[in-house]
C-alpha positions in Angstrom: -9.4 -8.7 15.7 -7.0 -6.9 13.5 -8.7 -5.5 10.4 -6.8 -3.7 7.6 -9.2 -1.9 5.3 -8.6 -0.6 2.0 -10.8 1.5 0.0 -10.7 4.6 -2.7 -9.9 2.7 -5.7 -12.3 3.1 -9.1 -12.2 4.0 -12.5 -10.2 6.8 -13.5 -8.6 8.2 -16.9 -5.2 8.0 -17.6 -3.3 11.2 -16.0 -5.9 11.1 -13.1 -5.1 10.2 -9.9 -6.9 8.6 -7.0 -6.1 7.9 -3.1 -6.4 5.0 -1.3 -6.6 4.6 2.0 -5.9 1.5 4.1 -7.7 1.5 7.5 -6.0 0.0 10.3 -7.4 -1.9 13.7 -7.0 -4.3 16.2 -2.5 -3.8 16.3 -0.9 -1.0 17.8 -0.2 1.4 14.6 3.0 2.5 15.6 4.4 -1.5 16.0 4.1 -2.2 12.7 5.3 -0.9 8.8 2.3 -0.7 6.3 2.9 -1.8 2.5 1.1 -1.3 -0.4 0.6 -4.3 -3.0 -1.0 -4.4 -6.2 -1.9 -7.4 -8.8 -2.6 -7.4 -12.2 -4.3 -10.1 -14.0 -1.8 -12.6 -14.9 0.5 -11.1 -12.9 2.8 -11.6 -9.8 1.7 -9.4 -6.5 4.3 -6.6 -6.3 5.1 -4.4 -3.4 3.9 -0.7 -4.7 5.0 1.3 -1.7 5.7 0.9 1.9 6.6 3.0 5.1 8.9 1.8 7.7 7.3 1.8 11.4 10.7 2.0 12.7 11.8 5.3 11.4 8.8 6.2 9.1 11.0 6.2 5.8 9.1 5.2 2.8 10.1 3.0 0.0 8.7 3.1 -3.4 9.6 0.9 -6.5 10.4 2.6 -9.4 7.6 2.6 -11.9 5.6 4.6 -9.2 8.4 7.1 -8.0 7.6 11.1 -8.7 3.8 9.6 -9.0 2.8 8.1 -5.8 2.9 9.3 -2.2 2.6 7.6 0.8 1.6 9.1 4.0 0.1 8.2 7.1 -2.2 9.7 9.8 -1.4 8.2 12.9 -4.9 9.4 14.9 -6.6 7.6 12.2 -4.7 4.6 12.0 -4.8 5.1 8.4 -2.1 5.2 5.4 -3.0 6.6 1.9 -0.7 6.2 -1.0 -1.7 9.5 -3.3 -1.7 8.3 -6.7 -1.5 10.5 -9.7 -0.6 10.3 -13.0 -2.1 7.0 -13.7 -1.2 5.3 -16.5 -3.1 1.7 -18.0 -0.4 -0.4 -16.4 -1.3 0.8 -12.8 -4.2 -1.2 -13.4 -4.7 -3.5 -10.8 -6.4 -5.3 -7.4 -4.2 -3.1 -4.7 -4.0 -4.3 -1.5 -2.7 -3.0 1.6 -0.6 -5.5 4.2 1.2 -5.3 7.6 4.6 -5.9 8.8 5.6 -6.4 12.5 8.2 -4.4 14.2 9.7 -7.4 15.3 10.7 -8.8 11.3 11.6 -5.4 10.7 14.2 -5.4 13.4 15.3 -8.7 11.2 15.6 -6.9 8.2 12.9 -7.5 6.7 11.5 -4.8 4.0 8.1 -4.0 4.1 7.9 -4.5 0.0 8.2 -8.2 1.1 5.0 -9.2 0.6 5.7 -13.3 1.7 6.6 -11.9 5.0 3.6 -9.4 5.5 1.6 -10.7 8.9 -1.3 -9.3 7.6 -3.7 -8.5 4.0 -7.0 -6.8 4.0 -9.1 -7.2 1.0 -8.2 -5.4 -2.2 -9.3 -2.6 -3.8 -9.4 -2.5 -7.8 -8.0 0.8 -9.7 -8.6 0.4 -13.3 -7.2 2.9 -15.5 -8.0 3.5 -18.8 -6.3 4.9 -22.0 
């Protein structure tokens, strides 16, 4: 059964930081990229950060560049995405998501979060002023 399992995510004060960490099982790490998503109220799901199974590059948009980091541990099947600096607007449900190797080879970014094969639960960051 594959599982993806994010945790880490809380309360913090703005300029804090937090890491998640999104738990993989049940896929073979190394076929697939893992995104990051987040989704505020009222708000569309955007892709937050992602790393590319195919040649581990990592993608980040730009309200999160010089502020988050993604990295992964490979024996743990696990990616974190570092977050620090937080500001209020970080504030959100993030959720972490899978993308096969085989869309990749399509062209297909992992930021594309219609296209993600699969979503494990969310985990909420709230950050206040």
């Amino acid at each position: 059964e594959v599982q993806l399992q994010a945790s880490g995510g809380g309360l913090v004060q703005a300029g804090g930081s937090l890491r998640l960490s999104c738990a993989a099982s049940g896929f073979t790490f190394d076929d697939y990229a893992i995104g990051w998503f987040r989704q505020a109220p009222g708000k569309e799901r955007e892709g937050v950060s992602c790393i590319s199974s195919r040649d581990g590059i990592t993608y980040s948009v730009d309200s999160v560049k010089g502020r988050f980091t993604l990295s992964s541990d490979k024996a743990k099947n696990t990616v974190y995405l570092q977050m620090n600096s937080l500001k209020p607007e970080d504030t959100a449900v993030y959720y972490c998501a899978a993308l096969s190797s085989t869309k990749q080879a399509m062209g297909v970014l992992c930021f594309d979060y219609i296209a993600m094969d699969y979503w494990g639960k969310g985990t909420q960051v709230t950050v206040s002023s």
